[in-house]
C-alpha positions as CSV (number, residue, x, y, z in Angstrom):
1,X,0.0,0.0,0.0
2,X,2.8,2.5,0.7
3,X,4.2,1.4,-2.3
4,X,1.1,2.1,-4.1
5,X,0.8,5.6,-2.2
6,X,4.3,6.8,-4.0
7,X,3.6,5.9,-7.0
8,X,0.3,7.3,-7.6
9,X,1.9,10.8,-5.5
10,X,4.9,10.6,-7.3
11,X,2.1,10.3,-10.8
12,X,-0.3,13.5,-9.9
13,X,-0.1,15.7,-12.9
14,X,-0.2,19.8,-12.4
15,X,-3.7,19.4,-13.0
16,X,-4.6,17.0,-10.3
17,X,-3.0,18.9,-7.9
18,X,-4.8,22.2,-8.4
19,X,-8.0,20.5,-7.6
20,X,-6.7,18.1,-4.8
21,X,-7.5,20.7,-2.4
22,X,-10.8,21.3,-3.2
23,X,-11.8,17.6,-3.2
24,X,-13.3,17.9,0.2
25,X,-16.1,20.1,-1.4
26,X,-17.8,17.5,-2.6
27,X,-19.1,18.9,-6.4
28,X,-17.7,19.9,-9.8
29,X,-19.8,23.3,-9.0
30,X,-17.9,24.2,-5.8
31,X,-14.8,23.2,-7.1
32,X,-15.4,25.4,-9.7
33,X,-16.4,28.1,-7.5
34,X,-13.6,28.0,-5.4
35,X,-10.7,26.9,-7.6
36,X,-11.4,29.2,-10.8
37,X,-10.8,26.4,-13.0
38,X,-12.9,25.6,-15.8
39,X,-15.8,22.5,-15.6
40,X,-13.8,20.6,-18.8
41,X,-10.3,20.8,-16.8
42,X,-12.0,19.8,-13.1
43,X,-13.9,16.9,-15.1
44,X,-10.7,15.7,-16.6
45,X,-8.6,16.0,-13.7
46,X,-11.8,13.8,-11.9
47,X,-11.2,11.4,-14.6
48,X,-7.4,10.6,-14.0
49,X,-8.3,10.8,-10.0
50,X,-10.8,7.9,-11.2
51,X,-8.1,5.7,-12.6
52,X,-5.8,5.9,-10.0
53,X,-8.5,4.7,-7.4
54,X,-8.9,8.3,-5.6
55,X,-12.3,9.2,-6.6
56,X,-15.1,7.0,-7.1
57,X,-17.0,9.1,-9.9
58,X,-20.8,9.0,-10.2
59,X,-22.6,10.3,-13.8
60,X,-26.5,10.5,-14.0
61,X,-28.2,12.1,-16.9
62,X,-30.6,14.7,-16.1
63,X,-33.3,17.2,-18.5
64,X,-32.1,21.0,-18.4
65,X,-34.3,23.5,-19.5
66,X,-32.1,26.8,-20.9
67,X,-32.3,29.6,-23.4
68,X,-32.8,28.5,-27.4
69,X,-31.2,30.6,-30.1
70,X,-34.1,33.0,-30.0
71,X,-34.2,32.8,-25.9
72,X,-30.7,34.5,-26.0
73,X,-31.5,36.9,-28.1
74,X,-34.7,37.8,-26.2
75,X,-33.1,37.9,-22.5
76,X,-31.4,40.8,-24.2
77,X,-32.9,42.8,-26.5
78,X,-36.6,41.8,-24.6
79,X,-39.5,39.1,-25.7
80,X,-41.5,40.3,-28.8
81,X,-44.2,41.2,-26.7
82,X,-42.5,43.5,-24.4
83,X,-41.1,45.4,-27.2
84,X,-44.8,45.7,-28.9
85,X,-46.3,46.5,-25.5
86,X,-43.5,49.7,-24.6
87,X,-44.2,51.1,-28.0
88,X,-47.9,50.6,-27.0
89,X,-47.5,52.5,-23.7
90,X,-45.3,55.4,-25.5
91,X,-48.3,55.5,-28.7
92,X,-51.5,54.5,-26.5
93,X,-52.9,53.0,-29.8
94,X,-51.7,52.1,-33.4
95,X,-52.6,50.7,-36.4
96,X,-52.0,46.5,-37.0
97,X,-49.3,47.4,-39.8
98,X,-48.0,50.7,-38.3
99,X,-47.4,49.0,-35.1
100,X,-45.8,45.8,-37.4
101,X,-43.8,48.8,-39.4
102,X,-42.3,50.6,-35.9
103,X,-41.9,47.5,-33.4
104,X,-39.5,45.7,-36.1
105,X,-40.5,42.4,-35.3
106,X,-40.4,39.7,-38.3
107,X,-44.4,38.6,-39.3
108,X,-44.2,35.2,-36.7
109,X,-42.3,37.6,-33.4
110,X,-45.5,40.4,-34.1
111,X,-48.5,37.8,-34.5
112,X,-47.0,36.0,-31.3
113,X,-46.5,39.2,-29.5
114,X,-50.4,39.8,-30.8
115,X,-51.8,36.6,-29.1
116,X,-49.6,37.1,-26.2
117,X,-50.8,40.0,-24.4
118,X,-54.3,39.6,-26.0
119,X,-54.1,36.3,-23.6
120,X,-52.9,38.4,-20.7
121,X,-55.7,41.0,-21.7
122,X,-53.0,44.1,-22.1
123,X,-54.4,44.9,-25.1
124,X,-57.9,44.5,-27.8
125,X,-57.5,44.2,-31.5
126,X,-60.6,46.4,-32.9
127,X,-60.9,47.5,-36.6
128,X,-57.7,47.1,-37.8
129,X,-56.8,48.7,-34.4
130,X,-54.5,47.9,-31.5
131,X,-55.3,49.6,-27.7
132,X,-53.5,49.6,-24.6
133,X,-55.9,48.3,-22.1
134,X,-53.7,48.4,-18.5
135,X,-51.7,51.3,-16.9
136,X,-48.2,52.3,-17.4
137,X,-46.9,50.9,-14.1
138,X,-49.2,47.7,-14.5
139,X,-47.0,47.4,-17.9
140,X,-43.8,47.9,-16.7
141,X,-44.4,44.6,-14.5
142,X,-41.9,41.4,-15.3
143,X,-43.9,39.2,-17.2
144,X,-44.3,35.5,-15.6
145,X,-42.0,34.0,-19.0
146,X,-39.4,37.2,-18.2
147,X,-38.8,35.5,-14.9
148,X,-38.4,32.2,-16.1
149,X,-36.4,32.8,-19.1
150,X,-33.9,35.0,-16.0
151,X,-33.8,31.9,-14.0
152,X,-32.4,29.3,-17.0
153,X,-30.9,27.1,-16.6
154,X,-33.2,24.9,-14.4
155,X,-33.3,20.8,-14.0
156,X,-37.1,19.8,-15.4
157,X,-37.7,17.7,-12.6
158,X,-36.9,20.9,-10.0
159,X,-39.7,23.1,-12.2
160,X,-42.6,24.2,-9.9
161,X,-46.1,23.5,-11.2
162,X,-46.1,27.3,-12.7
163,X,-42.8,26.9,-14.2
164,X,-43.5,23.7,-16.2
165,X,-46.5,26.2,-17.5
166,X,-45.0,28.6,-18.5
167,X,-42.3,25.9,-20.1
168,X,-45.1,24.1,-22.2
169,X,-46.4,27.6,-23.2
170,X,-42.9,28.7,-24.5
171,X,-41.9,25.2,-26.3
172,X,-44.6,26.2,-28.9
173,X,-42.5,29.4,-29.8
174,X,-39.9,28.8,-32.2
175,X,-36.5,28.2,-30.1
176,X,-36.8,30.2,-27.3
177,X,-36.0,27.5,-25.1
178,X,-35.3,24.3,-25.4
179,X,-34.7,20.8,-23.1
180,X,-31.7,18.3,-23.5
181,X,-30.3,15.8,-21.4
182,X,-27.1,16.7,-19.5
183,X,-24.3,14.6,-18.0
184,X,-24.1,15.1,-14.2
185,X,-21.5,14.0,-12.6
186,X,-20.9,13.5,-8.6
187,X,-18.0,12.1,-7.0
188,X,-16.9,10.6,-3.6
189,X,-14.1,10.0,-1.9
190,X,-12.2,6.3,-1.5
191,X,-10.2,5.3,1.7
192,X,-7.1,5.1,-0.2
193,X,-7.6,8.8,-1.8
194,X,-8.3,10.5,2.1
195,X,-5.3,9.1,2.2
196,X,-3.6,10.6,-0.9
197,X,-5.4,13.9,-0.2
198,X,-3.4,14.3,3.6
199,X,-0.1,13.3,1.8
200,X,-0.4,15.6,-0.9
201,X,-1.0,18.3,0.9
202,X,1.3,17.8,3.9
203,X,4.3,17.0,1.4
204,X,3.6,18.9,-1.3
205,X,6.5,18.3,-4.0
206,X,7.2,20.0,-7.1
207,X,7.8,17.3,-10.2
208,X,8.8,18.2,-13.6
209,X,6.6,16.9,-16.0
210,X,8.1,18.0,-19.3
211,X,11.7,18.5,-19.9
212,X,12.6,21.1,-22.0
213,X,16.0,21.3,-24.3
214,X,16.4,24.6,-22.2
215,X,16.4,22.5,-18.7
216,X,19.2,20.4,-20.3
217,X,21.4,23.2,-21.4
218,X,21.7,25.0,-18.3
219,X,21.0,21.8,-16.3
220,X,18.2,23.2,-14.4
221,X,16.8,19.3,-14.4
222,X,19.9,18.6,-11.5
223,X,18.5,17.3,-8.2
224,X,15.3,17.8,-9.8
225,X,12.6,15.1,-9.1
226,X,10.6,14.0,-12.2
227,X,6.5,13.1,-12.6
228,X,6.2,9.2,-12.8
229,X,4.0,7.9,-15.9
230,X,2.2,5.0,-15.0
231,X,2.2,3.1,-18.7
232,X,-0.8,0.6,-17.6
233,X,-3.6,3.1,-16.9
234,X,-6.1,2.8,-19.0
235,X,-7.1,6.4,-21.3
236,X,-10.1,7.1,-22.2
237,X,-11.0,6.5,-25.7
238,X,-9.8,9.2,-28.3
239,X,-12.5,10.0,-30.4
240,X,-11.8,11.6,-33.8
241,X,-13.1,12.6,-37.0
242,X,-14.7,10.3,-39.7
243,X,-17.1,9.5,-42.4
244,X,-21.0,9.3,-41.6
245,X,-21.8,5.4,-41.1
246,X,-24.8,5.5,-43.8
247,X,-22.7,7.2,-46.1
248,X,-19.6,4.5,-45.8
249,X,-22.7,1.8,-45.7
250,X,-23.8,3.6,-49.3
251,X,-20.3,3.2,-50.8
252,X,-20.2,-0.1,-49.9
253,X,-22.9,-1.2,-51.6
254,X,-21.6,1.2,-54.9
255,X,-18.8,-1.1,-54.5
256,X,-20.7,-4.6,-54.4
257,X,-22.7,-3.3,-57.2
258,X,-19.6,-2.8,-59.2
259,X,-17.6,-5.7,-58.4
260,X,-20.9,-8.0,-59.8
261,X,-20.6,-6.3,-63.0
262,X,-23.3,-3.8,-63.1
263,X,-22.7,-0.1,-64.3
264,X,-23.7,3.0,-62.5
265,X,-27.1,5.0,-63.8
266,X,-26.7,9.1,-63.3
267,X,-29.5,11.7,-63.9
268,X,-31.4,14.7,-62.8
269,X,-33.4,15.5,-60.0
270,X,-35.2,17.4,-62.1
271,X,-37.5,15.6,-64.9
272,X,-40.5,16.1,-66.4
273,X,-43.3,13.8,-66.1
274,X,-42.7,12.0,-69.5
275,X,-39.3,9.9,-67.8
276,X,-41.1,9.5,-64.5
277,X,-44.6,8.4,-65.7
278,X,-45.3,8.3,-69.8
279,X,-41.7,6.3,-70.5
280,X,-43.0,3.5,-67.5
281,X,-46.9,3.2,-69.5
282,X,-48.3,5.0,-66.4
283,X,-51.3,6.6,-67.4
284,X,-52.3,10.3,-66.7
285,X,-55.2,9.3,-64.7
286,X,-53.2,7.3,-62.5
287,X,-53.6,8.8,-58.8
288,X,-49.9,8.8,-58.1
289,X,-49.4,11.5,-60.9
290,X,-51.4,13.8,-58.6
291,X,-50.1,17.0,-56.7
292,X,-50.5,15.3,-53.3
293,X,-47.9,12.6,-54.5
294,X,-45.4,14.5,-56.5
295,X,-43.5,17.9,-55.8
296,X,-43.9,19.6,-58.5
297,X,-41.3,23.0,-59.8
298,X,-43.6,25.8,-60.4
299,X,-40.5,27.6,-61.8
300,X,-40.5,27.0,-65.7
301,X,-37.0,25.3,-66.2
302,X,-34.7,24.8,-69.7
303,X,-34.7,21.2,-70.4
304,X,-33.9,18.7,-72.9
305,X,-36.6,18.7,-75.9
306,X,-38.4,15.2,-75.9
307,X,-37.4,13.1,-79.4
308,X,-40.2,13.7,-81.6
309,X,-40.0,9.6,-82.4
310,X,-40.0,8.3,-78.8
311,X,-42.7,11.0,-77.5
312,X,-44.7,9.9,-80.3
313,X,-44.7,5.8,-79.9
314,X,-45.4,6.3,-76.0
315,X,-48.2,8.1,-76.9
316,X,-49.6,5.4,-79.3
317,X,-49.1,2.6,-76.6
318,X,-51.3,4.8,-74.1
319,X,-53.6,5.9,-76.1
320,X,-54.5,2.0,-77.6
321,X,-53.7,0.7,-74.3
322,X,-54.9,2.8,-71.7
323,X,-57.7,4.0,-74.4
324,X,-57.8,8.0,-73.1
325,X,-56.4,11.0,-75.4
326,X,-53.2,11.5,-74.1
327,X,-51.4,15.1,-73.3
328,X,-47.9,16.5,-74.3
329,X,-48.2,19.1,-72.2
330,X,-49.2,16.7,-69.1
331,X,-46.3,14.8,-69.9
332,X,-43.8,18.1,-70.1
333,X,-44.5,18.9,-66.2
334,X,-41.5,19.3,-64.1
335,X,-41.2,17.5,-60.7
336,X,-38.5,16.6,-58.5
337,X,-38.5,12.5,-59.1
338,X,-40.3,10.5,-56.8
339,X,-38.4,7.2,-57.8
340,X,-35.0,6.3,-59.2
341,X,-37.0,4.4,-62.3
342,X,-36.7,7.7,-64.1
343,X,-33.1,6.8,-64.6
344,X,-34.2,3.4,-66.0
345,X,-36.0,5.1,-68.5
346,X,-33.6,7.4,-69.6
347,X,-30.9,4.7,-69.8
348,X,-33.1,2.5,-71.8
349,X,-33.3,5.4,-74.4
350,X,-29.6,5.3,-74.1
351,X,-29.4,1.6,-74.8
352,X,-32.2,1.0,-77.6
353,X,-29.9,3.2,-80.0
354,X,-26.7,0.8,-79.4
355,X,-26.0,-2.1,-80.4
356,X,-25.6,-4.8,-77.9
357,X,-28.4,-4.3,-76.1
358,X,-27.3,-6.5,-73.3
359,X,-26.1,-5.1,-69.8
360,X,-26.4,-4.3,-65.9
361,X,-26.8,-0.9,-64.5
362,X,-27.9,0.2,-60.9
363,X,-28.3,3.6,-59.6
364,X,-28.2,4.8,-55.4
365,X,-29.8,8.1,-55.3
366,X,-32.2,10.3,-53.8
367,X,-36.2,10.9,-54.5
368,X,-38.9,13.3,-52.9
369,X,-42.1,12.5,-52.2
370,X,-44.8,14.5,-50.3
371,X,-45.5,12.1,-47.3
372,X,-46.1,12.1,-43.3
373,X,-42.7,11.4,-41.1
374,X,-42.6,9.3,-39.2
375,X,-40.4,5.8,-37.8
376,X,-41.0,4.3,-41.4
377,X,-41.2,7.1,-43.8
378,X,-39.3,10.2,-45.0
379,X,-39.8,12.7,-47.7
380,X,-36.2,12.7,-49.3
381,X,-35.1,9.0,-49.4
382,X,-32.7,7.2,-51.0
383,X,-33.6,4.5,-53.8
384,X,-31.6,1.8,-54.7
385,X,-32.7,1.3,-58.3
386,X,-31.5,-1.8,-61.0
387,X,-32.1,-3.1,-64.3
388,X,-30.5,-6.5,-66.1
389,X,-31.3,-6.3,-69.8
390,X,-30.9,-9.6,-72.1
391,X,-31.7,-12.1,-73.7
392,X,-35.0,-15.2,-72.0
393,X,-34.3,-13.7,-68.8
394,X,-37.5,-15.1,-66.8
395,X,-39.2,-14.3,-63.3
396,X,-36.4,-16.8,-61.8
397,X,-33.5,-14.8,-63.0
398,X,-35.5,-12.0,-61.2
399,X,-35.9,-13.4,-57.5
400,X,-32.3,-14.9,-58.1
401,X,-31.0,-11.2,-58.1
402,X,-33.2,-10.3,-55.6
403,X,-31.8,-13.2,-53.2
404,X,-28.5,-12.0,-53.9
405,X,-29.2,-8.3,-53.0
406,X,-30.9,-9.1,-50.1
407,X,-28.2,-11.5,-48.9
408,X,-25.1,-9.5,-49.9
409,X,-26.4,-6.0,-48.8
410,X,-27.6,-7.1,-44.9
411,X,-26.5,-10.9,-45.0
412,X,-30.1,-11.8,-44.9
413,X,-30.2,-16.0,-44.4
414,X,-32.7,-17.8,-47.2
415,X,-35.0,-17.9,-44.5
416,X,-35.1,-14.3,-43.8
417,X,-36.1,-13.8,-47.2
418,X,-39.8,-13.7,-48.6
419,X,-41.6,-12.5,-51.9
420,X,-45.3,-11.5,-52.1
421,X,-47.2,-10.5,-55.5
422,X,-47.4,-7.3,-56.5
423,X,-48.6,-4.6,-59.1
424,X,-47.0,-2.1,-60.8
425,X,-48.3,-0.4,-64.2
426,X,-44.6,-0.7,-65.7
427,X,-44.0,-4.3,-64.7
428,X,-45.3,-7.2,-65.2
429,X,-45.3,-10.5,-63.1
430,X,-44.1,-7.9,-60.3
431,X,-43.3,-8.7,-57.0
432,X,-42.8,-7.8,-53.4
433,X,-39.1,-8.1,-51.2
434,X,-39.6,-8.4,-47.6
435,X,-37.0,-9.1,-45.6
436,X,-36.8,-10.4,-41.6
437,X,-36.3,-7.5,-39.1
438,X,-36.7,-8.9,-35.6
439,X,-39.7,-10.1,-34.9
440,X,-41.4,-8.4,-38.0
441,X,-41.3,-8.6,-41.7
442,X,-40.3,-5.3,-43.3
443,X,-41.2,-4.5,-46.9
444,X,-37.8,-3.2,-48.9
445,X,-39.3,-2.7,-52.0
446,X,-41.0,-4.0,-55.3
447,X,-39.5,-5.7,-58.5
448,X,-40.7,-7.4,-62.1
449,X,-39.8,-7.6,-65.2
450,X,-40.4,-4.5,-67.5
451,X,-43.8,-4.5,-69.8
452,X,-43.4,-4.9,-73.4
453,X,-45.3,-1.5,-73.4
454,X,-42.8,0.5,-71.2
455,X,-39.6,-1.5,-73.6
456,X,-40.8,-1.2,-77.4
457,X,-40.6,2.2,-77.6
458,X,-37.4,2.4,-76.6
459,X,-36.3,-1.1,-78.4
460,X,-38.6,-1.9,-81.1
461,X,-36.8,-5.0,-81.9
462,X,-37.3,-6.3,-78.4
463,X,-40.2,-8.8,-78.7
464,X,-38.6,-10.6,-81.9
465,X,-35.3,-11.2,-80.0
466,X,-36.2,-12.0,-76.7
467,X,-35.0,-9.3,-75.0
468,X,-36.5,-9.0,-71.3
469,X,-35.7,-6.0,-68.6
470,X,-35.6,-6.8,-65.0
471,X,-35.9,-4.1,-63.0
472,X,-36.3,-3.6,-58.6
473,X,-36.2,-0.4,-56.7
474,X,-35.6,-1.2,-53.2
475,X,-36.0,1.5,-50.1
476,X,-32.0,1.6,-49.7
477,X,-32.9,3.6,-46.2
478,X,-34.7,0.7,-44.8
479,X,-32.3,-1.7,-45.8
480,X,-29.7,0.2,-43.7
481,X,-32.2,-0.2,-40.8
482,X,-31.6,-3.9,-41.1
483,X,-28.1,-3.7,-41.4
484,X,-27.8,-1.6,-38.4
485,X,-30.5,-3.2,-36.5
486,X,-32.4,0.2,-36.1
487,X,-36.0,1.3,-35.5
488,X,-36.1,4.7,-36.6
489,X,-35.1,5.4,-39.8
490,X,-34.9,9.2,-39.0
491,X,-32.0,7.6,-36.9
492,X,-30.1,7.1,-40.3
493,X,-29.5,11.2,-40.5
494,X,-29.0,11.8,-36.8
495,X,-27.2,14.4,-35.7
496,X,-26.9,12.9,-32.2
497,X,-22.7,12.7,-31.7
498,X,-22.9,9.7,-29.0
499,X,-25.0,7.7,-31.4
500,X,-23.4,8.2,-34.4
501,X,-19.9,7.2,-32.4
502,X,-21.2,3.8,-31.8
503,X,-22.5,3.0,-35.1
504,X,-20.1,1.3,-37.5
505,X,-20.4,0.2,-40.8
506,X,-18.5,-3.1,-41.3
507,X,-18.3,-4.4,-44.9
């Protein structure tokens, strides 16, 4: 044990002295207090205390209510309705847009202001009209949300009954406070640290810690005693810099695309509907083609003219198929894509004027599509999008390539994999890809093999040779769920440092 003693004194960086005298205090807040240090360097210091058996360290997470962005702003400058209410008390009564013109305040800060002292009943809103309703002294009081805001930060779970009012009424404005979880940490402490603490401070030694080439030229390191470095304590974990796990996770599929032979597919975000719809024989009826489904530019964009030839056999196919008079100018609407197929469609105009017609392409990029967030759904997503073009390829070949996606992407076993019929108006047999996730099934996407409708136009030669076009699009997001075993997939574009240090993509 004395042995021990000396060579965890002999080990006490400059650091771990400066707080060793404040230990007794019993906090990180006292110690700052007393010792002027900063709550980074005491928490460090703690931490090397910790290893050396000095300090038993205790951390509970706790909810702290502070200032937002706009909370900062407003403990200065005032809340938006204390600055409409002293320009009320200086004017008695103004106008609703000469009292928006002179307080300043953006459209959101006046309208809240508005409803805020309407609710306290400071003021009435009469023909266009605002009046002051209270005294000049009854106006110069502290609002109840002045108070609070002065008193941030508080723990959530020390809020009195009016506090965690006024908190619920303030969440609703746009970031003038917010709550987050914050590390506490307490400490205590051991036997063997009282005991490090007395001999520290009754033999208080001064140790060099770095040697500098100065010390050794004038020798000022003679009869000099030097820190110890104890090379078996354990440091914590250096965290550093690196690539986003989904994005690594993206590449690596790029990669496994690649190395089975298929090609990458590029385009626009931008399209008009003819790629995304006309080119895949979905009719202008269908409901998808409606606003509430697409996003739709209501700029007018410069893009590529249509060919003449291929606008014109699409238009016979729909039009004989689909028996309905069919629109140019429905088919020139711009949207931003709501599916990666586009890109199947415009490589398939690529291929039809080559001449081996054969190939694999894929394509991992992003589509928009108005929809409600939530655990399962996003607006912008990403699409992992294919097609295999040759000759007899059959509905086998299809679930073949789906097995192999759904085995190399998130080594799914055979048994984890499942198909289910499907529709589509482009393809046709067409089917469904769930894959095991837990306890549930989770639907990854649809596949099928390409209608002669959607292909002729772009090959006419297709049906007299054979030639067949698989095609899947697969929700690349929810894959990545699988593969990281997650249950959000908002978690996939978290911002959350902790979480995002855990996650690793392994290929």
């Amino acid at each position: 044990m004395v042995e021990e003693k000396k060579k965890v004194l002999l080990s006490l960086s400059t650091l771990e002295k400066k707080i060793i005298p404040f230990l007794h205090l019993g906090s990180v807040e006292k110690i700052k207090k007393e010792s002027m240090l900063d709550e980074t360097s005491i928490k460090r210091a703690l931490s090397f205390l910790e290893l050396k058996g000095v300090v038993r360290i205790k951390r509970e997470k706790k909810k702290v209510v502070d200032l937002g962005t706009n909370g900062i702003l407003y403990k200065r400058k005032g809340l938006p309705e204390r600055t409409l209410l002293s320009l009320l008390v200086e004017k008695k009564q103004l106008e609703l847009e000469e009292a928006k013109r002179l307080s300043n305040l953006t459209e959101n800060e006046f309208f809240a202001a508005l409803g805020a002292l309407k609710e306290k009943n400071f003021i009435c809103v009469e023909r266009g009209k605002i009046f002051l309703k209270v005294s000049k002294e009854k106006a110069a009081l502290k609002f109840p949300e002045e108070k609070f805001l002065e008193e941030l930060p508080l723990p959530e779970d020390a809020l009195t009954a009016e506090q965690k009012k006024l908190l619920e009424k303030l969440l609703r404005r746009k970031e003038i406070v917010k709550v987050f979880e914050k590390e506490r940490i307490s400490y205590e402490l051991t036997d063997f640290g009282k005991e490090i603490v007395t001999a520290a401070l009754k033999h208080k030694v001064e140790l060099i810690e770095e040697l500098t080439p100065e010390m050794l030229k004038k020798g000022k390191w003679k009869g000099k005693k030097f820190k110890h470095y104890v090379l078996d304590t354990k440091v914590p974990e250096i965290v550093f810099g690196r690539r986003h796990f989904y994005l690594e996770f993206l590449d690596e599929i790029r990669e496994k695309f690649l190395a089975l032979g298929f090609k990458e597919m590029q385009g626009p975000i931008v399209v008009q509907e003819f790629w995304n719809f006309d080119a895949l024989f979905q009719p202008q009826f269908h409901p998808a083609r409606e606003w509430s489904d697409t996003y739709r530019v209501v700029n007018e964009l410069k893009l590529n003219k249509l060919d003449p030839k291929l606008v014109n056999a699409v238009k016979k196919i729909h039009e004989k198929k689909w028996n309905y008079s069919w629109s140019k100018e429905k088919a020139s609407e711009v949207i931003l894509r709501p599916q990666v197929t586009v890109l199947s469609a415009l490589t398939l105009a690529k291929i039809g004027k080559n001449k081996d017609k054969e190939g694999k392409y894929f394509a991992i990029e992003r589509c928009f599509r108005p929809d409600v967030v939530d655990a399962r759904h996003l607006t912008e997503f990403n699409q992992l999008e294919g097609i295999v073009i040759g000759k007899e390829l059959n509905f086998k070949h299809l679930l073949g390539v789906l097995k192999l996606i759904a085995k190399e992407v998130v080594d799914a076993k055979e048994n984890e994999i499942r198909f289910f019929p499907d529709y589509y108006p482009f393809t046709e047999p067409s089917v469904e890809l769930n894959i095991k996730f837990g306890k549930e099934w989770l639907e990854v996407g649809g596949a099928g093999i390409f209608r002669e409708e959607v292909v002729s136009p772009f090959i006419p030669e297709a049906k007299e040779e054979k030639i067949r076009v698989l095609a899947f699009g697969l929700g690349i997001d929810r894959l990545a769920m699988i593969k990281f075993k997650l249950n959000d997939i908002r978690e996939l574009f978290s911002k959350n440092l902790n979480f995002l240090r855990k996650v690793k993509c392994q290929p």
